[in-house]
Backbone bond lengths (Angstrom), bond angles and torsions (degrees), N, CA, C in turn:
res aa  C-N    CA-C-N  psi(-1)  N-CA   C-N-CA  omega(-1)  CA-C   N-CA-C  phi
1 X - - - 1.449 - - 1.517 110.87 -
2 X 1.134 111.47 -36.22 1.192 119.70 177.55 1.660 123.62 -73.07
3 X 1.236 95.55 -14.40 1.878 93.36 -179.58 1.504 99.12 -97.50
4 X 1.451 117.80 -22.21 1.514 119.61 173.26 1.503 118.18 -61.66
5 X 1.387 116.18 -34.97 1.520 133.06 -178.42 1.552 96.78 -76.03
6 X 1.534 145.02 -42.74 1.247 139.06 -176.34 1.181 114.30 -84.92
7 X 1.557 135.23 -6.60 1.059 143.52 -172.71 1.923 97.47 -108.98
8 X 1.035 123.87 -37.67 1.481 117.51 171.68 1.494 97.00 -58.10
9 X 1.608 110.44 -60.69 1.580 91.16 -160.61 1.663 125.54 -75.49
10 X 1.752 109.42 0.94 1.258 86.95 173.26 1.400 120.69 -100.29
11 X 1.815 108.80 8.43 1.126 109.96 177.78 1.929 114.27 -91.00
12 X 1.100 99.83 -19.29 1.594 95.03 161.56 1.045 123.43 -118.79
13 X 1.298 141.08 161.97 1.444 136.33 -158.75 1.733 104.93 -96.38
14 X 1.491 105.20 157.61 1.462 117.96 171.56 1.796 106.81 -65.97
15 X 1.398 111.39 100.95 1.448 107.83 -176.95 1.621 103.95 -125.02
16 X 1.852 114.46 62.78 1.643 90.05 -178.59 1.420 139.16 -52.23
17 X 1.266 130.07 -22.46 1.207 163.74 154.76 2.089 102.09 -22.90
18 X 1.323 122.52 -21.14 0.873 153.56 165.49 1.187 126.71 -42.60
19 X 1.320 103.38 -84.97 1.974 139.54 -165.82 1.244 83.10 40.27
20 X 1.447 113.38 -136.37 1.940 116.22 -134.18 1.580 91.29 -88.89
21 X 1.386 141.51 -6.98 1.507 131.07 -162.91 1.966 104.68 -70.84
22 X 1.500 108.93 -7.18 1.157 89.71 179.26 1.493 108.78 -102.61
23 X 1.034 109.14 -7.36 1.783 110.60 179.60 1.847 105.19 -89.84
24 X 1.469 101.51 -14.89 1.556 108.26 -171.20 1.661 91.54 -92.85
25 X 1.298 131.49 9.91 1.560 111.33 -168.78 1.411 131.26 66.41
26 X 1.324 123.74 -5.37 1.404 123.53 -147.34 1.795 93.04 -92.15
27 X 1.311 123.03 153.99 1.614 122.72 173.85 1.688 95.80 -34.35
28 X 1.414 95.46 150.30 1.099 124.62 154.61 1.688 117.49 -124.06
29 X 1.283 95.64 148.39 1.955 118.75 -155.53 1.216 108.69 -124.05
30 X 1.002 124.49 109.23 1.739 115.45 167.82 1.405 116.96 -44.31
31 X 1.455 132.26 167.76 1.242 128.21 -162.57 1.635 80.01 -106.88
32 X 1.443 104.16 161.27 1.934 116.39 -174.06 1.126 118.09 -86.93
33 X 1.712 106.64 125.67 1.746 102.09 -167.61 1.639 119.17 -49.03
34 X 1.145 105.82 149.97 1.400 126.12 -172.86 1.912 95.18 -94.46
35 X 1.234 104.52 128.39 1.485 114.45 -175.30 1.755 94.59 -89.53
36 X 1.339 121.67 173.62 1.108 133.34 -152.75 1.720 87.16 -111.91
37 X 1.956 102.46 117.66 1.198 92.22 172.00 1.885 129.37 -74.00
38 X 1.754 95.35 146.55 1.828 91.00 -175.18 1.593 97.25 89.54
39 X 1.052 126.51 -8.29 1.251 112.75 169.38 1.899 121.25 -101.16
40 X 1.084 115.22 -165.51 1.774 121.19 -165.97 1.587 80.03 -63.14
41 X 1.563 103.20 171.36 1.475 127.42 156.05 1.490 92.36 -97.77
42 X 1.434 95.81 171.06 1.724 108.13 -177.51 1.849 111.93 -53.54
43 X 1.806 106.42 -51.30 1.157 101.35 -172.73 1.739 98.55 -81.16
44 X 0.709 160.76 4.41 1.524 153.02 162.03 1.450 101.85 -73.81
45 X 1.233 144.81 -42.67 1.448 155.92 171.40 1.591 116.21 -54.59
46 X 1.079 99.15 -45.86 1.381 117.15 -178.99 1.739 105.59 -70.54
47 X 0.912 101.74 -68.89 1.712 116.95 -167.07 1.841 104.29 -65.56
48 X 1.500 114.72 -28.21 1.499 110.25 172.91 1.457 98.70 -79.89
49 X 1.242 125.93 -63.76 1.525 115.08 176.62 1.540 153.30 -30.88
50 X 1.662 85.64 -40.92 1.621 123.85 152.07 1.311 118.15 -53.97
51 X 1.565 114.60 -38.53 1.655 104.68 -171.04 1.631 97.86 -120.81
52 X 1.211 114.03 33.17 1.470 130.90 175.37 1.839 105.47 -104.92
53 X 1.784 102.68 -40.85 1.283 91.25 -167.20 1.616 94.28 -104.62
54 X 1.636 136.83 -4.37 1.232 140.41 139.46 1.613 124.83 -19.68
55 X 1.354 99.68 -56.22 1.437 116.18 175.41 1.333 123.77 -133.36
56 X 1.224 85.95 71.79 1.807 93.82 170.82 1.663 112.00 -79.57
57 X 1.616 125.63 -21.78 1.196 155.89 -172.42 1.805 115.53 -68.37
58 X 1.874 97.35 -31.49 1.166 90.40 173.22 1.307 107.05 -136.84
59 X 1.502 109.29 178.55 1.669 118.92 161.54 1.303 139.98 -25.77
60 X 1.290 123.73 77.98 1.650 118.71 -169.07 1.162 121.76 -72.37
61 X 1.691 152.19 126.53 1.025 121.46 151.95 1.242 134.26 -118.38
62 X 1.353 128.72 172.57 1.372 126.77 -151.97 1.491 91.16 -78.62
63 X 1.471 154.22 -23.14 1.625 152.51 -143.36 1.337 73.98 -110.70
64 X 1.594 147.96 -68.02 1.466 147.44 171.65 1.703 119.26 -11.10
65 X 1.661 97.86 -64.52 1.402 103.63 171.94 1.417 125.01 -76.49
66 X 1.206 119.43 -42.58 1.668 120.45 162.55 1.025 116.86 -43.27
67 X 1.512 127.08 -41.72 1.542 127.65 -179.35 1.517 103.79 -61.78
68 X 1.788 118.25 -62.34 1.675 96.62 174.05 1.388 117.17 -36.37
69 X 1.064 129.11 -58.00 1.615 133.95 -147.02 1.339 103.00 -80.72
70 X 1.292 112.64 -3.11 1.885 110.11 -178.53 1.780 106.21 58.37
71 X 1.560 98.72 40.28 1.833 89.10 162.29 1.829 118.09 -150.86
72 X 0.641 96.35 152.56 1.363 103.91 -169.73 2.022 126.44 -67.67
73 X 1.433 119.23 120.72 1.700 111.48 -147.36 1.137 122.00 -17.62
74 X 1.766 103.60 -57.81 1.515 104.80 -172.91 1.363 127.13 -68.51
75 X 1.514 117.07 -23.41 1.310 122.29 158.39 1.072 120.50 -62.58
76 X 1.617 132.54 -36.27 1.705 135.14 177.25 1.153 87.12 -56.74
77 X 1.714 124.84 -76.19 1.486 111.47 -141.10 1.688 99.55 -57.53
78 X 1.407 136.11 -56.39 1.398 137.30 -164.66 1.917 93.56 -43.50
79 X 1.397 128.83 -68.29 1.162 117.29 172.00 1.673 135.00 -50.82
80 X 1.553 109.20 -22.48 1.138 100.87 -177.31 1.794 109.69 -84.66
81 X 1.431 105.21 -36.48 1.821 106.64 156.49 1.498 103.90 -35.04
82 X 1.198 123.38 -101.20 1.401 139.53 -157.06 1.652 99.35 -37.61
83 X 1.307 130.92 -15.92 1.591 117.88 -169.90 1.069 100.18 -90.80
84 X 2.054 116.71 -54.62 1.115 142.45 -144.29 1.664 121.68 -97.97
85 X 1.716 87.20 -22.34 1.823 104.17 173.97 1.347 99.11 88.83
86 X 1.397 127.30 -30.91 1.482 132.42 -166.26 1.301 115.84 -99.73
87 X 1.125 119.18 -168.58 1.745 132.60 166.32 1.695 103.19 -95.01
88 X 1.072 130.40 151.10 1.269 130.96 163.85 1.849 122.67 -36.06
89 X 1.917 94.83 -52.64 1.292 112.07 170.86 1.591 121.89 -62.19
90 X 1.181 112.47 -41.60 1.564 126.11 176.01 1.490 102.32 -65.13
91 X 0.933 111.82 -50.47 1.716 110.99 -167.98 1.671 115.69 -71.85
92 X 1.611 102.88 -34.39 1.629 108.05 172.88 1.845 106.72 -78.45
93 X 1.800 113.02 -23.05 1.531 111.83 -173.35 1.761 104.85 -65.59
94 X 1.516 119.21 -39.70 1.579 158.40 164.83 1.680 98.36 -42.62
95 X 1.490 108.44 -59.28 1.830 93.04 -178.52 1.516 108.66 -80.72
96 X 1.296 135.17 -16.36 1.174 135.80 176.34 1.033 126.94 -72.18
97 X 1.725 125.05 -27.68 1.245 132.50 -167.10 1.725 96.21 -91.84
98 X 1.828 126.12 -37.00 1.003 135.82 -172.76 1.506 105.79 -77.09
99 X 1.842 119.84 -23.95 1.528 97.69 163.82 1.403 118.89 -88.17
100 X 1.308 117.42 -12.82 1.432 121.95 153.09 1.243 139.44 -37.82
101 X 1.076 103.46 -47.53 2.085 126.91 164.85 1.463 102.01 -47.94
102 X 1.791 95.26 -59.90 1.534 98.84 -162.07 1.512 114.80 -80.76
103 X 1.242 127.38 18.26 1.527 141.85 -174.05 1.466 94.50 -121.76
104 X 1.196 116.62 -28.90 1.498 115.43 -172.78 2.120 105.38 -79.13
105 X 1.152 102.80 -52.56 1.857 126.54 -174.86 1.996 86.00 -64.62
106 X 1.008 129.23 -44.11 1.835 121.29 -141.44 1.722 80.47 -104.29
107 X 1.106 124.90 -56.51 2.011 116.54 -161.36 1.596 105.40 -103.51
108 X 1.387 96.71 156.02 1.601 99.74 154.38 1.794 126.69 -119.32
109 X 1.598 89.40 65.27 1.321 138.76 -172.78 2.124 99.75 -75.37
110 X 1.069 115.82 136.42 1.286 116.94 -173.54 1.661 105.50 -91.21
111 X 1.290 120.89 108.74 1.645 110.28 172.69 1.088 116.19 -15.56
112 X 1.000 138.74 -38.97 1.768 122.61 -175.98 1.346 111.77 -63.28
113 X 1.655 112.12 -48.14 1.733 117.45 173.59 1.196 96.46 -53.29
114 X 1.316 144.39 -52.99 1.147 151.15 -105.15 1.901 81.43 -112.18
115 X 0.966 123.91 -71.78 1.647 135.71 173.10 1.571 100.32 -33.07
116 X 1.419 123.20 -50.92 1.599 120.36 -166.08 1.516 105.91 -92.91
117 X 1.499 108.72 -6.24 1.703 91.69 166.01 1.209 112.22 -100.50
118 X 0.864 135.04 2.59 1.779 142.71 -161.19 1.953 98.89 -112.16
119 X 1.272 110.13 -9.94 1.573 123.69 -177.82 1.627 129.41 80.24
120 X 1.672 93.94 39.45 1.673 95.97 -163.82 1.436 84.65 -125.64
121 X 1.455 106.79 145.45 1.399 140.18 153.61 1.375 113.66 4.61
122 X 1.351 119.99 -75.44 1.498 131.26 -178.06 1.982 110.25 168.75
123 X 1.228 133.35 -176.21 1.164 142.70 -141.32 2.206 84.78 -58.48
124 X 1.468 83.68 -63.81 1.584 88.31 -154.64 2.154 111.63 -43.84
125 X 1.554 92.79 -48.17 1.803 92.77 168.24 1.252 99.26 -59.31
126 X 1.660 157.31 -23.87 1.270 124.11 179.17 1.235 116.86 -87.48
127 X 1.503 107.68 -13.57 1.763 110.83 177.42 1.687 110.69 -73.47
128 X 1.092 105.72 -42.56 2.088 131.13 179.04 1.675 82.75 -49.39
129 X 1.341 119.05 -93.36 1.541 124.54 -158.66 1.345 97.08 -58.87
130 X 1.290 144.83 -76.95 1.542 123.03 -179.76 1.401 124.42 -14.94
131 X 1.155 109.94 -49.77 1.675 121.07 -153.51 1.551 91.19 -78.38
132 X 1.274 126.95 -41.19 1.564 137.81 -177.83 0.905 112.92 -72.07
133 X 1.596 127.33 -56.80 1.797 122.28 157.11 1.828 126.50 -51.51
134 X 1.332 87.68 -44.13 1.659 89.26 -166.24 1.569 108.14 -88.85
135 X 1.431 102.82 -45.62 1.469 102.47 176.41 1.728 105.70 109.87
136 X 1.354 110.04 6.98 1.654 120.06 -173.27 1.321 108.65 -165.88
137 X 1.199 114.26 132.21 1.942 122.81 -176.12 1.212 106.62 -45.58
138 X 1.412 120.40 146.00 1.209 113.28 -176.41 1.548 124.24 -83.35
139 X 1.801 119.95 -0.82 0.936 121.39 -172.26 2.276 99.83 -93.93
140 X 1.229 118.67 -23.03 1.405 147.82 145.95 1.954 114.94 -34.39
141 X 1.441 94.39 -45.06 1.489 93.30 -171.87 1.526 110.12 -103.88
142 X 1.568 101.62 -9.41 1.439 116.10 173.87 1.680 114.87 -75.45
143 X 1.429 97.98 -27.12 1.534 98.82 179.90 1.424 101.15 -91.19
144 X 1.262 143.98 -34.78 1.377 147.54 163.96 1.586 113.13 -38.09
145 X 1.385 109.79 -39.99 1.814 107.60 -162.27 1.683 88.62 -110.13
146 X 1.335 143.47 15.98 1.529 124.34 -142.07 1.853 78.86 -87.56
147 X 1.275 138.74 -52.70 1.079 131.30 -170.57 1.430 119.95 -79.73
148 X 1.490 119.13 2.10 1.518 114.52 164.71 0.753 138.96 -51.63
C-alpha cells in the first residue's frame, strides 16, 4: 500500500491550489500570474508603453510619464525597472534603435532622416547607439538586411 501511495505522488505533481478538482476530473486552470511587486499595474504598463512607442520622434520625459501613471519620478522609474527589466532611458534607447532597423529594411530614407525620425540627435548619435545596441554601423547592417 505503501509503494502505491509513493508512486501516485511522484507521478503527479504537488498542486495544492487544486483540492478535490483533480481527483474529480474537472478542468484544471493554472493559478493567475502574479504581477511583480512595486512594479506597473497592467493598465499603467500598457498606457506608458503605448505613448513610449507613440513618440519615439520626440523628447520624453520622465515627470511626462509619471504624470500619466499618477506617480511621482522616483517612484515611476523604481516601477518602471521592476515591470520593464530596464531603465526608462534604456528601454526608450531599445525602441528607437528597433524602429530604426525597421525604417532602415521598409525606405530608402538616408540615416540622417532616418536618425531624426526615430528621435535621435542626427547621423553620428544614430551610428554611437546602433553600434552599442547592435554591435555593427548601421549603414553595415543596412546592407546586410537590404534584401530581407
Amino acid at each position: 500500500m505503501a509503494y502505491h501511495q509513493t508512486l501516485r505522488s511522484e507521478t503527479r505533481p504537488s498542486m495544492p491550489w487544486l483540492g478535490s478538482a483533480a481527483d474529480d476530473g474537472k478542468e484544471i486552470l493554472p493559478p493567475l500570474p502574479v504581477y511583480a511587486r512595486g512594479g506597473f499595474a497592467p493598465w499603467q504598463k500598457r498606457r506608458v508603453e503605448a505613448y513610449l512607442t507613440q513618440n519615439l520622434g520626440h523628447s520624453v520625459g520622465i515627470k511626462t510619464l509619471a504624470g500619466m501613471v499618477s506617480l511621482s519620478a522616483s517612484h515611476f522609474c523604481r516601477a518602471f525597472k521592476r515591470s520593464f527589466g530596464k531603465t526608462p532611458h534604456a528601454y526608450l534607447v531599445g525602441l528607437r534603435v528597433e524602429r530604426a532597423k525597421q525604417m532602415m529594411q521598409s525606405t530608402a530614407e538616408p540615416l540622417s532622416q532616418i536618425a531624426l525620425a526615430c528621435g535621435l540627435a542626427d547621423h553620428a548619435h544614430l551610428c554611437m547607439i546602433f553600434r552599442r545596441w547592435v554591435g555593427v554601423a548601421p549603414s553595415a547592417w543596412r546592407r546586410l538586411h537590404q534584401g530581407a
